[in-house]
N, C-alpha and C positions, 0 to 999 in steps of 0.2 A: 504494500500500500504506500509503503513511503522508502525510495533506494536516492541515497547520495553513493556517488561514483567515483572516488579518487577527487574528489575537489577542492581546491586549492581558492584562495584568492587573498594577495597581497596588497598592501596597501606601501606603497614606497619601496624603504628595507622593509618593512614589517610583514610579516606573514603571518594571516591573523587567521588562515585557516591551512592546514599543512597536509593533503592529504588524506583528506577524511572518505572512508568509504563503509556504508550502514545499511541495513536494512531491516525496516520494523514491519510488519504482517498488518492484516487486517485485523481491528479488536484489540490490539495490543494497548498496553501504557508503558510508555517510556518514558524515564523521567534524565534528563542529561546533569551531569553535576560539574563544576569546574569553578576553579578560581577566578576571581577577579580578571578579565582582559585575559582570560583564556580562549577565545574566539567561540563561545557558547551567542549569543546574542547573531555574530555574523554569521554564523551557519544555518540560524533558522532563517534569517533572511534572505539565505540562498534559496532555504528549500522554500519558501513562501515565494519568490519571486521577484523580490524586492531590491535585490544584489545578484550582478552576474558574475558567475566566476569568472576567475581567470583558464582556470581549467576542472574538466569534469562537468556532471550534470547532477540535477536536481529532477528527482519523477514522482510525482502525486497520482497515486490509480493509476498508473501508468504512464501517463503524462507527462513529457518534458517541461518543467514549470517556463525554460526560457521561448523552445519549439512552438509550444502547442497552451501558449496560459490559458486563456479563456476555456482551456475547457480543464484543466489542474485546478483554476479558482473557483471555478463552479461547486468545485467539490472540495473545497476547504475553507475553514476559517483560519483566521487569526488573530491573535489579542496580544499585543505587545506591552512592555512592562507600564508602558505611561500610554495608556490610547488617546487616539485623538478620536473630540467628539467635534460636532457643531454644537457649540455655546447657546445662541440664541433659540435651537432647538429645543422643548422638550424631550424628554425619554420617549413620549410613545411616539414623537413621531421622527425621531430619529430612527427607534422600531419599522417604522414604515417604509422609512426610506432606506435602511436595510434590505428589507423584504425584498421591494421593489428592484435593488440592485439583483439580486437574484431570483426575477421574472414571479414574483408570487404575487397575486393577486389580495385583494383586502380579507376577503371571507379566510383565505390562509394564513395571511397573515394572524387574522383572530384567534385560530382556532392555535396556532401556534404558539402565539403569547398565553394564550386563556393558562396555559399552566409550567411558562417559566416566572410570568411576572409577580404573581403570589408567592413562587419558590424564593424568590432573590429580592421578595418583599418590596415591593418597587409600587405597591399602590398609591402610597402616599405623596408618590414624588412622579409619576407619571404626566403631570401636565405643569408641570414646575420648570421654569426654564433651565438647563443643562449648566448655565454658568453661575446659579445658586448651588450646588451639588458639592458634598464634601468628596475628596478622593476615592473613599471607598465606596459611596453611591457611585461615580461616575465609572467606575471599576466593576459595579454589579452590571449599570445597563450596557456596557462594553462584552460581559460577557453575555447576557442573554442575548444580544443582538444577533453574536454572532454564532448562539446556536440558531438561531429562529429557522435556518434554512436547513437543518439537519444534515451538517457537513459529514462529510465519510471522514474525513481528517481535519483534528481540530488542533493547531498551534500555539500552545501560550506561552509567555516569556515571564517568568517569578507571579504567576498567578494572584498570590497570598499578599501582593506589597497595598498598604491599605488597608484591609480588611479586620474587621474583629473576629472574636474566635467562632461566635456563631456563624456568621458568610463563611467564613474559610471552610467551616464544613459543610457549607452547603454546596458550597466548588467543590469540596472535596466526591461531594456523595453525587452528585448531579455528575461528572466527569467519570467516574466510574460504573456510575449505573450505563450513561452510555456507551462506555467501552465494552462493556457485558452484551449490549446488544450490537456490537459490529462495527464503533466508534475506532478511530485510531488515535491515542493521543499524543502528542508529543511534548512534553511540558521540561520547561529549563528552568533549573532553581538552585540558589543556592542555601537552600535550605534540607539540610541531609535527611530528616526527621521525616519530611511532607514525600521525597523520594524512596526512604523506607517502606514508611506506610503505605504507597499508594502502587508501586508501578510493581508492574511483571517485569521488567528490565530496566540495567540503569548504564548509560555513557557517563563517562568521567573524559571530558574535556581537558587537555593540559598544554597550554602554550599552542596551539592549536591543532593539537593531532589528540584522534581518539584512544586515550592510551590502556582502556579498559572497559570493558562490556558483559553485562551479564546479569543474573539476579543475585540479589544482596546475597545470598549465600556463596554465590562461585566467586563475589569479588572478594568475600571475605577469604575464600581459599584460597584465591590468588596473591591476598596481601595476608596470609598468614597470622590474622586475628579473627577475633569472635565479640560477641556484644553488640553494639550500638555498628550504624550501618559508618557513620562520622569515623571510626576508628579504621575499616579499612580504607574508605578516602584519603585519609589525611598521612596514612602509609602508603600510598598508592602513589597520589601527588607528587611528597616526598621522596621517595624514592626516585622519579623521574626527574625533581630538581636537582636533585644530586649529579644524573648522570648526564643531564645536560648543564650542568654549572663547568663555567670556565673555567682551565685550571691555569693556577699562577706563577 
């Protein structure tokens, strides 16, 4: 459902993706982990379409995201860490005009909202202009919006930033129920706990090559701890700082 292919893209000297070659199934959750300016952020931008590589490709449903977008965006969302809304717009009709980018008509649209908007509690603030909205409201209608078309593949970049502990589970539980029924998710965080608990698989991003994959239990055998998922990352990480640190 989702294949990056050897893809690379640098910026100057920088190489902020090195290489990266994945591929997540239909249904899956994957959650990618990686430090600060590990090229986690540019990669999903590859795969969303946003950034063209320098080399390699990016395929949604089979779809070359650069070849063939319109029909790769039809079938995914994405929520990036800080979305951009229209301000002067309300929720609902920023909802609309969602939709509407993806050919659905009003009655669908309705029937659509009729039960994420109660889920992610947005009654209150549905006809409320978008630029009275606290962070984490503007963070819930970003994400309803972008389930409203029921993507095959869903995108989110640190989902949680914002949110109180109740939303955060309501992302949590709403993301996961539809991966149960055929969702693909791809979610980047650097929060190891939310990766834990949530994915069937997890990238560990490092300087921009994917230097680990697997389910918390195989990264833990791969980094030779046990416990909290934070302990084999933080061995994992480490250890590749080492052996790519300069020597003097």
């Amino acid at each position: 459902m989702i294949e990056l292919v050897d893809v690379v893209k640098h910026f100057g000297d920088v190489r902020a993706v090195d290489g990266i070659s994945l591929t997540v199934p239909k249904g899956q959750f994957f959650c990618v982990l990686g430090p600060n300016a590990a090229g986690k952020t540019t990669t999903i931008k590859i795969l969303v379409g946003l950034i063209r590589p320098n080399q390699g490709l990016a395929r949604v449903a089979g779809f070359d995201v650069q070849q063939q977008p319109l029909e790769a965006r039809r079938r995914l969302a994405y929520v990036p860490d800080f979305p951009f809304l229209y301000d002067k717009l309300t929720p609902w009709e920023f909802l609309r005009f969602t939709g509407q980018l993806f050919l659905m008509d009003d009655d669908h649209i309705r029937r659509a909202a009729a039960d994420l908007i109660p889920r992610f509690q947005l009654e209150e603030w549905l006809h409320k202009p978008i630029e009275s909205l606290s962070h984490g409201t503007r963070q819930r209608v970003a994400i309803t919006s972008a389930l409203l078309h029921d993507p095959e593949v869903f995108v989110i970049d640190e989902p949680m930033v914002g949110l109180d502990p109740h939303h955060a589970r309501v992302v949590k539980d709403t993301l996961r129920e539809r991966a149960q029924r055929g969702m693909t998710v791809f979610l980047s965080t650097h929060q190891t706990s939310v990766a834990e608990e949530m994915a069937d698989r997890v990238g560990i991003i490092h300087r921009g090559r994917l230097v680990a994959v697997g389910t918390p239990a195989e990264l833990h055998a791969k980094a030779g701890t046990d416990g909290a998922l934070e302990r084999a990352f933080l061995s994992i990480t480490e250890g590749e700082r080492q052996q790519t640190a300069p020597v003097a």
